[in-house]
C-alpha positions in Angstrom: 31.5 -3.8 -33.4 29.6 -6.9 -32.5 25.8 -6.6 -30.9 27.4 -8.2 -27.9 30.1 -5.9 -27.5 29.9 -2.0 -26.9 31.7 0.3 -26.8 32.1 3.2 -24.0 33.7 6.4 -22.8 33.9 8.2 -19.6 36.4 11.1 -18.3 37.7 10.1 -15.1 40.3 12.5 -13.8 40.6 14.6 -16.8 41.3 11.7 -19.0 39.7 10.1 -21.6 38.8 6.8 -21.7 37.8 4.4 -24.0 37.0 0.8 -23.6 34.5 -1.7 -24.4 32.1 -3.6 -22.6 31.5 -7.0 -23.7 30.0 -10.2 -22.0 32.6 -12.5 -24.2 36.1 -11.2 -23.6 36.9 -13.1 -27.2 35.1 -10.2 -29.0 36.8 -7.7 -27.5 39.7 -6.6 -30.6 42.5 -4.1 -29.8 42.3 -0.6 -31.4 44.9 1.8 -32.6 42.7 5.1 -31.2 44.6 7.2 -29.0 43.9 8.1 -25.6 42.4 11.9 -24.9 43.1 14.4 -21.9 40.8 17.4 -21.6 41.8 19.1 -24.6 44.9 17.6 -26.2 45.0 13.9 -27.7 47.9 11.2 -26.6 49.2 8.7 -29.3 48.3 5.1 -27.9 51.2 2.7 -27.1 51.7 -1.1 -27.7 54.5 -1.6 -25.0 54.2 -4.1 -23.4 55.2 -3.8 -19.7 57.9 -6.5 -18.1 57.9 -7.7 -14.3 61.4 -7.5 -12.8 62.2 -11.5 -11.9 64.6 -10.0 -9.1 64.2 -12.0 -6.2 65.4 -10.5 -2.9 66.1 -12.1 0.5 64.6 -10.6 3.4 67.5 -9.2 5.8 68.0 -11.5 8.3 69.8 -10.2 11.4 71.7 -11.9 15.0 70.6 -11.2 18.3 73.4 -10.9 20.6 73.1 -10.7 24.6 76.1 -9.3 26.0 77.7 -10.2 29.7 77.9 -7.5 32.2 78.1 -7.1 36.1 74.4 -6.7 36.9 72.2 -9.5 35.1 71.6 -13.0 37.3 72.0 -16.1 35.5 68.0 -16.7 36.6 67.4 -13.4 34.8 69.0 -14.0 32.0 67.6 -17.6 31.7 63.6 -16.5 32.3 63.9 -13.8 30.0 65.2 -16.2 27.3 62.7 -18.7 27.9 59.7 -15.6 27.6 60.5 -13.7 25.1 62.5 -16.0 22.0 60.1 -18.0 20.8 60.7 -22.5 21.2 63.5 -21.3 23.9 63.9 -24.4 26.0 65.0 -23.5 29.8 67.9 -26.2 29.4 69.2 -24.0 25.9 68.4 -20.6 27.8 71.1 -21.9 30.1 73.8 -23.2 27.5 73.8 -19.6 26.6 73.7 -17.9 29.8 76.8 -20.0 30.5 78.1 -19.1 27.4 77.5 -15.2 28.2 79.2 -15.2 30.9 82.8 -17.4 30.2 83.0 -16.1 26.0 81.2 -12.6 26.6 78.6 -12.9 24.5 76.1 -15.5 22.9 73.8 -15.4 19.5 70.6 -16.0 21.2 68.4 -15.5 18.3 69.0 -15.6 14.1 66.3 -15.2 11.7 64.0 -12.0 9.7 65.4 -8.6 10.8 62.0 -7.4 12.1 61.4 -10.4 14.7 65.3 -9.8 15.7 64.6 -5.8 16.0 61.5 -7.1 18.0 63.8 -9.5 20.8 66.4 -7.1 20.6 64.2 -4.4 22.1 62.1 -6.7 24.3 65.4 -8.5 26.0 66.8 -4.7 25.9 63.9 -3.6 27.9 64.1 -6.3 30.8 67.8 -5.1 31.5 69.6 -7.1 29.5 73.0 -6.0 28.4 72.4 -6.1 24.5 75.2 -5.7 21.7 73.6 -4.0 18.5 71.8 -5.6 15.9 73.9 -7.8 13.7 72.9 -8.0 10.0 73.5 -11.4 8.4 
């Protein structure tokens, strides 16, 4: 092994460890010795390990208010306007209106944990929600 290069060993939760030290990773060369646990000696393996390239969407999820007998229309339109974020008063309306003559309106589409978040929040100023629609 080169001057520059050394070699060490430690035990570090009962198990042997080898590996060298070296200032130029260039003269660092693979070895074939196995790897040691207190006692007993493990063959080395060459595997080489392969990252999954599965790419998931997040779970995106509707937010749905619900009409119902007890909620103004000025209710429905402040809560809007506070708690969804880049809610205009004028499109807080639209769907306040659209509440009340379809029965329901999508207030809010987008990452399931920011729809569980207006979901609760509009839930908790009274508002008559319908449950959490996955897209």
């Amino acid at each position: 092994m080169n001057t520059a290069a050394k070699a060490a060993h430690a035990i570090v939760n009962n198990m042997w460890l080898e590996f060298v030290v070296a200032e130029d990773i260039s003269l660092i060369k693979p070895t074939r010795s196995g790897n040691k646990t207190m006692g007993s000696e493990i063959p080395s393996q060459s595997a080489v390990l392969e990252r999954n390239n599965l790419t998931q969407n997040y779970p995106e999820a509707r937010v749905i208010v619900l009409d119902d007998n007890v909620n103004t229309f000025n209710h429905v339109v402040s809560c809007l306007t506070r708690i969804i974020p880049g809610m205009s008063e004028e499109r807080a309306w639209e769907l306040a209106n659209l509440v009340d003559s379809e029965g329901a309106a999508e207030v809010w589409r987008g990452p399931l944990e920011q729809a569980e978040l207006y979901h609760h929040q509009l839930l908790s100023e009274g508002l008559t929600m319908a449950p959490i629609e996955r897209c």
